[in-house]
BANU-440711 format. One record per residue: x, y, z of N, C-alpha, C in turn; residue in three letters. Coordinates in Angstrom, 2 decimals. Atoms other than C-alpha are relative to their C-alpha. Example, Ala and Ser with C-alpha at 12.3 -4.5 7.8 and 13.67 -1.06 7.14 Angstrom:
<rs>
R     n.xx     n.yy     n.zz    ca.xx    ca.yy    ca.zz     c.xx     c.yy     c.zz  rest
R     0.89    -1.19     0.00    12.30    -4.50     7.80     0.90     1.20     0.00   ALA
R    -0.82    -1.19    -0.06    13.67    -1.06     7.14    -0.77     1.09     0.73   SER
</rs>
This chain:
<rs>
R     n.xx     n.yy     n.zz    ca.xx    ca.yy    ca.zz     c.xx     c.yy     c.zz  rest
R    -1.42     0.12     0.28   -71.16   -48.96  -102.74     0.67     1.30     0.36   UNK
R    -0.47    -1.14    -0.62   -68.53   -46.56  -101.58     1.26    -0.35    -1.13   UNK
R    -1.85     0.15     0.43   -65.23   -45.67  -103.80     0.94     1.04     0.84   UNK
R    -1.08    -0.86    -1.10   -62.40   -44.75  -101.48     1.46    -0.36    -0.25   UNK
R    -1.26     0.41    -0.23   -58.88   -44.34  -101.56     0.25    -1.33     0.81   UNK
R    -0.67     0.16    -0.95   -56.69   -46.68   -99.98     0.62     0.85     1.12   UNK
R    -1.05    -1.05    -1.17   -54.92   -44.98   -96.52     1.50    -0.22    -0.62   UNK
R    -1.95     0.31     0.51   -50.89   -44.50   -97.19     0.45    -0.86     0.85   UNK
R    -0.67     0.82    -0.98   -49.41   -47.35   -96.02     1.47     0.05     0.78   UNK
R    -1.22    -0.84    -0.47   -46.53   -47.10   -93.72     1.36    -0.78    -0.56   UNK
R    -1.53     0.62     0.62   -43.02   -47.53   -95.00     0.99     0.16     1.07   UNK
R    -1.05    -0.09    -0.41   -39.64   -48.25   -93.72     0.76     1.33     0.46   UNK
R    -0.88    -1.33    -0.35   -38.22   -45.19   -92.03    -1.43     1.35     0.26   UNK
R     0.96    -1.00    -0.11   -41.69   -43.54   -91.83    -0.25     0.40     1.62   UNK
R     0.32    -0.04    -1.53   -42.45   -41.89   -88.31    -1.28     0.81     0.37   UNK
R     0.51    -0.47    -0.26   -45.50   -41.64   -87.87    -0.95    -0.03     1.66   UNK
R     0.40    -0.10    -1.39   -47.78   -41.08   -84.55    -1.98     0.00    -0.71   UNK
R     0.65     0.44     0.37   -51.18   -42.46   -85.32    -1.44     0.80     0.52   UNK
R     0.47    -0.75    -1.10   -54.18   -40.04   -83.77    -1.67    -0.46    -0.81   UNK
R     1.32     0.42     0.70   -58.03   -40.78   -84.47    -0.78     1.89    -0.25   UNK
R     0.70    -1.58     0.05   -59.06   -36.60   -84.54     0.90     1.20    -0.01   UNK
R    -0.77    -0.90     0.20   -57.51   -33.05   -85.21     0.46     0.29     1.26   UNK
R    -0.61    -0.24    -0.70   -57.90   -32.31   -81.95     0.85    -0.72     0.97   UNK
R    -1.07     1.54    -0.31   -56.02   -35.71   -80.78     1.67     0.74    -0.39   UNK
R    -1.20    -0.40     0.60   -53.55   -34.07   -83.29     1.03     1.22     0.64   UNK
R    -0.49    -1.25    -0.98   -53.07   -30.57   -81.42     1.05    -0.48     0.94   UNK
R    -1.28    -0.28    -1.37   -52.07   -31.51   -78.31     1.35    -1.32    -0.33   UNK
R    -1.40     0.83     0.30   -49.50   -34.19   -79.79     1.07     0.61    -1.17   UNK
R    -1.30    -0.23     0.69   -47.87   -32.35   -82.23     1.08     1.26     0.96   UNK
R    -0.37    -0.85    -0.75   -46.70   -30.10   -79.28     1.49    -0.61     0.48   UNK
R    -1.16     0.47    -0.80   -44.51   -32.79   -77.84     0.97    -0.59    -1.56   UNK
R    -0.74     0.67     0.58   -42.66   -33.40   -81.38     0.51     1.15    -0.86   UNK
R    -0.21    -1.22     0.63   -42.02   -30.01   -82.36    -0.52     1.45     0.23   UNK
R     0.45    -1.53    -0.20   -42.32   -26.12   -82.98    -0.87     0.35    -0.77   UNK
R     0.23    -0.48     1.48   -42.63   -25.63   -86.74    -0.87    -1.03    -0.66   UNK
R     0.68     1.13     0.51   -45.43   -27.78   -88.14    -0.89     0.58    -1.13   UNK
R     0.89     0.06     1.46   -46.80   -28.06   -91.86    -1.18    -1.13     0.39   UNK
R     1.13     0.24    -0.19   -50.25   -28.20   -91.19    -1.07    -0.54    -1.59   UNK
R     0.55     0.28     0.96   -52.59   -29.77   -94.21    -1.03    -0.50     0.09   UNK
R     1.57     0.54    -1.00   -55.82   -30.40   -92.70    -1.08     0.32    -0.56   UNK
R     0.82    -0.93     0.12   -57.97   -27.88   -94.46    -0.43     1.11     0.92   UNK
R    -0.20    -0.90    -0.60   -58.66   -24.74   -93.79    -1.17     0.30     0.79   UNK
R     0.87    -0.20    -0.96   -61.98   -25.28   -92.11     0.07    -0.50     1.38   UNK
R    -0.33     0.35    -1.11   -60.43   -27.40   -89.65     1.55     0.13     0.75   UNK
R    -1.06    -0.74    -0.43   -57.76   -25.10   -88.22    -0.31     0.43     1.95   UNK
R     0.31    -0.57    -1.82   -59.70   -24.18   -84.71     0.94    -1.13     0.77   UNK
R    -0.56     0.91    -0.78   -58.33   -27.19   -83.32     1.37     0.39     0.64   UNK
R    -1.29     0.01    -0.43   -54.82   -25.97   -83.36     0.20     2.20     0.54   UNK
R    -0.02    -1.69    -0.12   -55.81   -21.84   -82.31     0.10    -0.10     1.91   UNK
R    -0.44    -0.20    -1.35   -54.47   -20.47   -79.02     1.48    -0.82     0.36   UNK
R    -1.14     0.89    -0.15   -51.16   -22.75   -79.44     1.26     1.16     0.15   UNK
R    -0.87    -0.94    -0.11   -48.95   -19.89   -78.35     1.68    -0.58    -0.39   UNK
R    -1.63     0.54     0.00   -45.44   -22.32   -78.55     0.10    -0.37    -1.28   UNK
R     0.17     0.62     1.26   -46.37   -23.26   -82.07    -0.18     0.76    -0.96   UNK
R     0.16    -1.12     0.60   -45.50   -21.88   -85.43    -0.63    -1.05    -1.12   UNK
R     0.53     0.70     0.44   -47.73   -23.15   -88.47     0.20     0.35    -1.37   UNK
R    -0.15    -0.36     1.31   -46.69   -23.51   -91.96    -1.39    -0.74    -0.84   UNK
R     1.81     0.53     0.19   -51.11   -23.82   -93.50     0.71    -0.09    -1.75   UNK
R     0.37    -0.26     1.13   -51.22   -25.12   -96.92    -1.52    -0.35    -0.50   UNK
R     1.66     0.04    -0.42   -54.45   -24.34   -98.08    -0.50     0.41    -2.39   UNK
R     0.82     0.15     1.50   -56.44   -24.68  -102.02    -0.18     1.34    -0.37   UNK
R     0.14    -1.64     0.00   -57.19   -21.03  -101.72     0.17     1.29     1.09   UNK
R    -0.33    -0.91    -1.44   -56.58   -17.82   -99.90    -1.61    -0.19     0.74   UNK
R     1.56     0.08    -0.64   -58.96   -17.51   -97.12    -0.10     1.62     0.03   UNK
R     1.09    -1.59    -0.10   -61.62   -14.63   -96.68     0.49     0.61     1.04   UNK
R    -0.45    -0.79    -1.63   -60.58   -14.43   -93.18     1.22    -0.74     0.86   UNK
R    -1.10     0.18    -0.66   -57.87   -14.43   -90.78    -0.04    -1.14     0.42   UNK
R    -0.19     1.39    -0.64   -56.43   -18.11   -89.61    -0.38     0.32     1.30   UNK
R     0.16    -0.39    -1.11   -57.30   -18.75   -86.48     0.95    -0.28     1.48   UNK
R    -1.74     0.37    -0.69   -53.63   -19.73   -85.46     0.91     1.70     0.33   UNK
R    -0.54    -1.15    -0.67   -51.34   -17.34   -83.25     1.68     0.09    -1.26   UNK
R    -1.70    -0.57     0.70   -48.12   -17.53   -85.43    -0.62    -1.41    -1.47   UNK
R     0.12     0.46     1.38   -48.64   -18.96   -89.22     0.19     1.03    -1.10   UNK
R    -0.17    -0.37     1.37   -47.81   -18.59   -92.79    -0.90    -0.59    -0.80   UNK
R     1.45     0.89     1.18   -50.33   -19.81   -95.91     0.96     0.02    -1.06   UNK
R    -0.63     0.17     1.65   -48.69   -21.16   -98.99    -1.62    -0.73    -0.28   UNK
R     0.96     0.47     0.81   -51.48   -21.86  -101.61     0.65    -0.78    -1.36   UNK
R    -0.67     1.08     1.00   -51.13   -24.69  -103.75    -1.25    -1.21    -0.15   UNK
R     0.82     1.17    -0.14   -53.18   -27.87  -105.14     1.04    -0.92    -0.56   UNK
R    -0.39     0.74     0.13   -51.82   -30.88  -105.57     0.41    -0.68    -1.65   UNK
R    -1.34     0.65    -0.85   -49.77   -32.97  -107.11     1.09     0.68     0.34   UNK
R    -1.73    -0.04    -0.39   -46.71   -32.60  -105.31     0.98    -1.05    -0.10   UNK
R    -0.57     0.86     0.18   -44.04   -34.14  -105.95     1.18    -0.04     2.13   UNK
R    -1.01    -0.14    -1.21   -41.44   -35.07  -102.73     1.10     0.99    -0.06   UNK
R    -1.65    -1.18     0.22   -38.38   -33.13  -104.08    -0.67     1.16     0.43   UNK
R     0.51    -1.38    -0.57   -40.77   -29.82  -103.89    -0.42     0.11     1.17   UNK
R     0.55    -0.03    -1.54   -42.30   -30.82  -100.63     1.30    -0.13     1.18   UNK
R    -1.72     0.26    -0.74   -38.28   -31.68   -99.25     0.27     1.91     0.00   UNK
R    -0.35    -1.75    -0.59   -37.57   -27.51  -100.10    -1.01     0.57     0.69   UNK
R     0.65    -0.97    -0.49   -40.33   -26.19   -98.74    -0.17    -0.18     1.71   UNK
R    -0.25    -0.06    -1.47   -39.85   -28.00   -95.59     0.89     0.35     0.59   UNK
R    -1.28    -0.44    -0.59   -36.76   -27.08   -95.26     0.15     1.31    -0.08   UNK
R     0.13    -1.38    -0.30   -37.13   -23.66   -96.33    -0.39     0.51     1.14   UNK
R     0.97    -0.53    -1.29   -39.66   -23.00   -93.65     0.51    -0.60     1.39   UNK
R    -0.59     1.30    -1.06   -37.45   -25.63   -91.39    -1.14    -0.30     1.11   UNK
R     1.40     0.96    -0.82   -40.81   -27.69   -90.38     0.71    -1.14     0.44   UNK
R    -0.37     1.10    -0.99   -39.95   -30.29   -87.59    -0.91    -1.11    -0.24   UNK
R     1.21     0.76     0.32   -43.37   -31.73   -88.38    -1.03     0.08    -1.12   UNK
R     1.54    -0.74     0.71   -46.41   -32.09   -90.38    -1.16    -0.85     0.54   UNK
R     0.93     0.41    -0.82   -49.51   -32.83   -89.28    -1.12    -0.25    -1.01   UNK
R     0.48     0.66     1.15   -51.95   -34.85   -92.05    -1.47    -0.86     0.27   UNK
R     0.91     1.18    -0.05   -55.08   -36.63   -92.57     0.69    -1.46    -1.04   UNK
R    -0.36     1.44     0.63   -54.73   -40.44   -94.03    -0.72     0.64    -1.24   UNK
R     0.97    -0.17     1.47   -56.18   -39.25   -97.62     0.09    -0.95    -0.47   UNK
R    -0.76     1.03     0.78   -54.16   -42.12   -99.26     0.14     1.33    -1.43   UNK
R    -1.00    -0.28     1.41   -53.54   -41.32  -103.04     1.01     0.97    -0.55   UNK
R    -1.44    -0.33     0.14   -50.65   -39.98  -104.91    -0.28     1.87    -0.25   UNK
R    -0.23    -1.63     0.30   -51.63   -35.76  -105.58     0.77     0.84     1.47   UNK
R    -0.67    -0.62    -1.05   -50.49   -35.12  -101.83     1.24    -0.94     0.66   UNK
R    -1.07     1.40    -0.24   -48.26   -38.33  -101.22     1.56     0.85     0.58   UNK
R    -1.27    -0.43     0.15   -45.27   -36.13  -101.78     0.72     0.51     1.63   UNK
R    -1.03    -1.03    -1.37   -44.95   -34.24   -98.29     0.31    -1.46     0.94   UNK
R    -0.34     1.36    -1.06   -45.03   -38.12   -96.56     0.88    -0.32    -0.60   UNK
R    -0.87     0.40     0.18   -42.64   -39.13   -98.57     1.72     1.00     0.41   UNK
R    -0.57    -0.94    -0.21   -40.58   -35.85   -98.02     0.45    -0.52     2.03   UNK
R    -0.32    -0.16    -1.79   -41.13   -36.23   -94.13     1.27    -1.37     0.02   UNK
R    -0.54     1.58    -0.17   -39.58   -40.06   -94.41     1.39     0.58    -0.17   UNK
R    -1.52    -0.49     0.05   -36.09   -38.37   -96.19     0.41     0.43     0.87   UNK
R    -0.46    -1.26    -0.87   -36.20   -35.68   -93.91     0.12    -1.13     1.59   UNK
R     0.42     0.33    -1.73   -36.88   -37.94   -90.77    -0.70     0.60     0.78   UNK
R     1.34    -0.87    -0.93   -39.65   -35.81   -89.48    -1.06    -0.60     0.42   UNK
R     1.38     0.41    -0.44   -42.69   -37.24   -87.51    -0.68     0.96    -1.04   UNK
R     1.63    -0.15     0.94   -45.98   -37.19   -89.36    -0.90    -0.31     0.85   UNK
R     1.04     0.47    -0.50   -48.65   -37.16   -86.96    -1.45     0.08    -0.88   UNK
R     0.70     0.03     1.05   -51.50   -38.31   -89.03    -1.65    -0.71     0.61   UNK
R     1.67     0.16    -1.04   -55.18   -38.31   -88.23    -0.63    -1.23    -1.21   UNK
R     0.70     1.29     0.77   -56.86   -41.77   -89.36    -1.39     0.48    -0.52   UNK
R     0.83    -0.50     0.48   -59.78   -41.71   -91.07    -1.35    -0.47     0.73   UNK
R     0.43     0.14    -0.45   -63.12   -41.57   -89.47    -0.92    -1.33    -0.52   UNK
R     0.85     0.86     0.17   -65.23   -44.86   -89.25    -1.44     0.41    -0.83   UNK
R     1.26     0.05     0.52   -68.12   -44.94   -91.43    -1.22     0.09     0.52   UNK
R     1.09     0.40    -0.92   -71.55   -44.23   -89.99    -0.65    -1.31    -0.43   UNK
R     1.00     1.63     1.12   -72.71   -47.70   -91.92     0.98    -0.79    -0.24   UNK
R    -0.88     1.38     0.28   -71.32   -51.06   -92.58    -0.42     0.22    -1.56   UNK
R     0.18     0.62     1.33   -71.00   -52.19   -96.06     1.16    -0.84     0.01   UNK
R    -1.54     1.55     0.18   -68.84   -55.55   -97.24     0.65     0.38    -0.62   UNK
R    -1.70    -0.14     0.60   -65.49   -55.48   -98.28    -0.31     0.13    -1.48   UNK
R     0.63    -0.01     1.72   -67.39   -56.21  -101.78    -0.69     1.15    -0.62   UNK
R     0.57    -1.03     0.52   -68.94   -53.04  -102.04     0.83     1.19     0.35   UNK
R    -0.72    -1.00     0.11   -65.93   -50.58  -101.79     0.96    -0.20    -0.58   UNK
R    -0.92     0.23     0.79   -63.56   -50.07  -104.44     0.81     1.16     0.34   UNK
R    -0.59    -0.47    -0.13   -60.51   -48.04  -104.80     0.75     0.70    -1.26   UNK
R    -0.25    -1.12     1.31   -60.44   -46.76  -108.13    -1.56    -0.09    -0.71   UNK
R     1.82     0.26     1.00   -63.92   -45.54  -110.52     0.30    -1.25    -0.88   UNK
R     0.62     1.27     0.66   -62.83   -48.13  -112.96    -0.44    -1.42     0.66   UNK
R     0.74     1.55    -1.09   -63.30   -51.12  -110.28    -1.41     0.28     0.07   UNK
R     1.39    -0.45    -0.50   -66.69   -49.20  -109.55    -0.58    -0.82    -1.14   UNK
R     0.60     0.13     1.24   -67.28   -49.60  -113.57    -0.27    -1.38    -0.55   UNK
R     0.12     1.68    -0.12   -66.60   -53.44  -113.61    -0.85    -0.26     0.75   UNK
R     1.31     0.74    -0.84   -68.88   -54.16  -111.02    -1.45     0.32    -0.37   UNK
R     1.34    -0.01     0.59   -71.32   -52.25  -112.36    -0.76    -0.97    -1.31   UNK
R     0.30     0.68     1.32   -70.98   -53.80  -115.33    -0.28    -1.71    -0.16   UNK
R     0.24     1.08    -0.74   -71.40   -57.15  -113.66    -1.47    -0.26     0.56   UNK
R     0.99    -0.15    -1.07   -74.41   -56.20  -111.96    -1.48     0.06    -0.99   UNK
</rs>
């Protein structure tokens, strides 16, 4: 059994650009902007290093040990939840054109997609990678207590 989020589903007014990998993500967030709120983690930042036209607002769980490996960036540290209203100033503070996202689904990071949607900002957003393994629709839930019912079934 696997428990997994749902992906965020897309809403009315959402713009997003659909990419299967970070570095899929790179070279497309080039053509939709300058200023891009990056949220990827901070181990997978190479993807977007050497982007000389690109400035990168990283939010990241903790400071890092060592230097990003982006030519022009800032680091705000923060964990989640966010709400949209705080994720609406900070894009605008930093005036981000974009952000650039994995599909996590649930609600502790929700806030900057919903933010982008007010704002009208593309969201290029990296899907989530296929599973190395099948399992049936019956053996993945989307919250622990579903897990706990089935177990308790079983």
């Amino acid at each position: 059994m696997r428990l997994e989020r749902p992906p965020w589903p897309r809403q009315p007014g959402d713009r997003w650009v659909s990419v299967d990998s970070l570095t899929e993500s790179a070279r497309a967030c080039q053509d939709y902007g300058r200023r891009a709120f990056l949220t990827v983690g901070g181990k997978e930042l190479q993807a977007f290093a050497n982007m000389e036209r690109m400035w990168f607002l990283v939010r990241l769980v903790e400071s890092p040990l060592e230097p990003l490996p982006l030519l022009h960036s800032q680091v705000v540290i923060g964990r989640g939840p966010f709400t949209a209203e705080d994720e609406r100033k900070l894009l605008q503070q930093h005036r981000v054109d974009m952000i650039v996202a994995k599909n996590s689904g649930g609600d502790a990071t929700y806030g900057k997609i919903a933010a982008a949607r007010a704002l009208g900002l593309p969201v290029i957003l990296v899907r989530r990678p296929t599973p190395p393994f099948d399992l049936p629709s019956s053996a993945i839930f989307a919250a622990p207590e579903d897990v706990m019912a089935w177990l308790d079934k079983s």
